[in-house]
N, C-alpha and C positions, 0 to 999 in steps of 0.2 A: 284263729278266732275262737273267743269260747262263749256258746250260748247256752244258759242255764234258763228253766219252762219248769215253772212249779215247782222247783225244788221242796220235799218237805221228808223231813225225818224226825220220828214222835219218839217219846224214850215215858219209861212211866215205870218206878220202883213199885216195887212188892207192896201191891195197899195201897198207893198214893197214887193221884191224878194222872193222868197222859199230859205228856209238857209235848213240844212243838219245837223243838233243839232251832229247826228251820222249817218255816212256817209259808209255805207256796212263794217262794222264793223265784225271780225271773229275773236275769238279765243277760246282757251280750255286752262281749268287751273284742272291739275289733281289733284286728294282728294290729303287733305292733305297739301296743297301749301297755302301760304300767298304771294297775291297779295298787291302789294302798287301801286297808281292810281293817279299820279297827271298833271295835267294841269292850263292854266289860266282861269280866267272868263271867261266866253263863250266858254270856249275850247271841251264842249260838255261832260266831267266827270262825273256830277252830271246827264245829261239826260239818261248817259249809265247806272250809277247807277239805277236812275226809271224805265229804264226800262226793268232790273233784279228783281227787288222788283214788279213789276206791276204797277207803278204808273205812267208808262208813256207806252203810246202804241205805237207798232214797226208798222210802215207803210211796214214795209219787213221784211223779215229774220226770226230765230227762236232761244228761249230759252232753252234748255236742262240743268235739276238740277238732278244728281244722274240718268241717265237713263232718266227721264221723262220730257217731253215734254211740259212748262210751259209757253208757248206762247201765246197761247188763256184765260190762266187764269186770276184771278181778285185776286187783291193782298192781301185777304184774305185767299183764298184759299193754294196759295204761303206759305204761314207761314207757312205749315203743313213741308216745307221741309226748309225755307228759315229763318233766324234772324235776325233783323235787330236792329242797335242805330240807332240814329237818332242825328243831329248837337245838336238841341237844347235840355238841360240836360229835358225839361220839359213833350217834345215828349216821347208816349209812356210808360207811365207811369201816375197814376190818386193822384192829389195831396191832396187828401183831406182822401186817406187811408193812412197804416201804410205800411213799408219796407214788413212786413211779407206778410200784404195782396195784394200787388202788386207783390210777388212773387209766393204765391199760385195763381191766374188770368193767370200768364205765367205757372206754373205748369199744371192747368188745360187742357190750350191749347189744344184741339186735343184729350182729352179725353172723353170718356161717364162718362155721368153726374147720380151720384146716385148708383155710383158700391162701395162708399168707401176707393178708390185706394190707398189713404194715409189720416192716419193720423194726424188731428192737430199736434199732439207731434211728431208722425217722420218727419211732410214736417219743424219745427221750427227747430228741432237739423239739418236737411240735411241743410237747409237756412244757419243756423251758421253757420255751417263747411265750405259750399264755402263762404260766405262776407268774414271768418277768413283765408282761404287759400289766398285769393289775398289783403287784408286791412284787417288787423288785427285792433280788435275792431269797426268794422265795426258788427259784430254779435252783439255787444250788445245792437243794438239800434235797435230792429227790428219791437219794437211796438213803434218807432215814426214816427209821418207822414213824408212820403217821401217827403211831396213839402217845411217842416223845414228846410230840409239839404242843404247841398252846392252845386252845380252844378258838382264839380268831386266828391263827394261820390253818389249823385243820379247818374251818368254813371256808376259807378262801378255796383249799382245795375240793371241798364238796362244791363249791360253784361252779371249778374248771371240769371237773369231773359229771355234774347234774345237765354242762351246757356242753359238753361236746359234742355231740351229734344235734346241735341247735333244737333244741323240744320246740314243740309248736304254741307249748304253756310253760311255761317256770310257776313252780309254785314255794313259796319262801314261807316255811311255817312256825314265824316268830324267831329268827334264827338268829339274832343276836339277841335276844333274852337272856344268853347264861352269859354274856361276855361281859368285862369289865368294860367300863365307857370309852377307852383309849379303843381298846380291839373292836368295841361294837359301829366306831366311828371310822376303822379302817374297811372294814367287812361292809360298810353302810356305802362307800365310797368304791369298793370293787363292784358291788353290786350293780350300781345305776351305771358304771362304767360298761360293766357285760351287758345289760339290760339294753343300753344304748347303742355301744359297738354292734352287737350285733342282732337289732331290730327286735329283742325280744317281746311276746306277750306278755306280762307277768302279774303275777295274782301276790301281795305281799303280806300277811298278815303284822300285826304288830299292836304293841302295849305304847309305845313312845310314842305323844304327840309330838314331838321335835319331828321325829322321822315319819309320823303320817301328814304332817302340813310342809316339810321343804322334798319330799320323792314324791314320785310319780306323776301323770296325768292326770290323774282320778280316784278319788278319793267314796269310798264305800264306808258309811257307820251301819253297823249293824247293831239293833237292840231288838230281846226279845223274839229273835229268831225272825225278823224281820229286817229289811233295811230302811233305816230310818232315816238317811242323809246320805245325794247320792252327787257330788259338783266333782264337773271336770272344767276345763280351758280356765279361761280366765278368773273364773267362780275358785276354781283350787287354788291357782297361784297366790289370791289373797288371800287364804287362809292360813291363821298363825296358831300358834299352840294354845292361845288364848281362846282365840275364837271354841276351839275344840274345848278347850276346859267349860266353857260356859255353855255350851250344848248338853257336853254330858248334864252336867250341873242341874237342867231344864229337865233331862228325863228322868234321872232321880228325885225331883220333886213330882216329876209329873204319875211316879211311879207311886208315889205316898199316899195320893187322891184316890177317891171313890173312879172308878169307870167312868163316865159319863165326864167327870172334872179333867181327867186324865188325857180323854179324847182332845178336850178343846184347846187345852196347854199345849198339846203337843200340833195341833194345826195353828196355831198362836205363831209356834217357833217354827215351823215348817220351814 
């Protein structure tokens, strides 16, 4: 489970105003749930993101992952409960080993060193089994280096690798943004498959209405460093990339108005 209490993290350039990245932000997403999390540029998504993963620190409020209290941590530490992709296929991943040996590195993770826990031969046969459960023939390349591959086969493996010790949160941040539509539609398709297989919580960021109205259970807009649009069950399912277009569409007008006009547009479309 993740419960987020006041979130708020302020950013303010040399000279200019304090802005509100994420603006007393609250909520709770119980195990098991797929979050989908989209906004515009600036809309404060990705800073909410960082500052789940650690990489952005909360001027207020606090983090809770599974129970514990991850607020004060450093986004190392995080990893022991947290997984994360990363947008670009390059993040998180070392290009100059092989598939197998950038999945043993994540294996290791969190383990003591020098106990023998596995195997050469069993962590190769476990690797193959998950690449071939979600891209098939994707196992058979596990002694070539990961930085040879394509951009949606390297995510596929930062997903077997980000979920091996099952995280308590998956965090996807934007991660097929850099792939072409063919590989961002495979990588879209492993994903809800791990997510599902095996009961993940997961927090999804993304720019594609396709992919924030047909994934997840629940669906988060966030504008202005706020959340402005929060539908899950059956509210999400009928939502279509229309519906999404014609929202944002509302806050950008509503964003044109005076304060006061601004307010009432957007309780209008609530």
């Amino acid at each position: 489970m993740l419960d987020v209490r006041h979130a708020t993290v302020a950013f303010s350039a040399p000279g200019g105003p304090l802005v509100r990245a994420v603006d007393d932000v609250s909520f709770t997403i119980p195990a098991g749930t797929f979050v989908v999390v989209i906004g515009t540029n600036g809309s404060g998504k990705s800073t909410l993101l960082g500052a789940i993963a650690g990489t952005v620190r909360l001027d207020a409020g606090s983090i809770h992952v599974a129970g514990h209290d991850l607020t004060g941590w450093r986004e190392n530490r995080r990893a022991r409960y947290v997984g994360r992709v990363f947008q670009d296929p390059r993040a998180g991943t070392a290009s100059s080993l092989s598939v197998l040996e950038n999945i043993a590195v994540a294996a290791c993770r969190g383990r003591p060193v020098g106990l023998g826990w596995a195997t050469p031969q069993k962590l190769r046969a476990e690797a193959a089994e998950r690449l071939a459960a979600i891209q098939p023939g994707l196992e058979k390349r596990l002694d070539q280096p990961i930085g040879s591959m394509s951009g949606g086969q390297r995510q596929i493996v930062s997903l077997v690798m980000a979920t091996w010790h099952r995280p308590e949160l998956l965090l996807l941040d934007e991660h097929t943004a850099a792939l072409d539509p063919a590989s961002a539609d495979r990588v879209v398709q492993a994903t809800a498959k791990l997510v599902r297989d095996q009961k993940l919580t997961a927090l999804m960021v993304t720019h594609s209405l396709k992919q924030a109205a047909g994934l997840g259970d629940r669906l988060l807009l966030v504008h202005r460093g706020k959340i402005a649009l929060d539908v899950e069950g059956g509210a999400k399912r009928r939502l279509s990339p229309e519906d999404l277009t014609g929202r944002f569409d509302r806050l950008r007008r509503a964003d044109q108005l005076d304060d006061p006009a601004a307010r009432t547009l957007r309780d209008l479309y609530a």
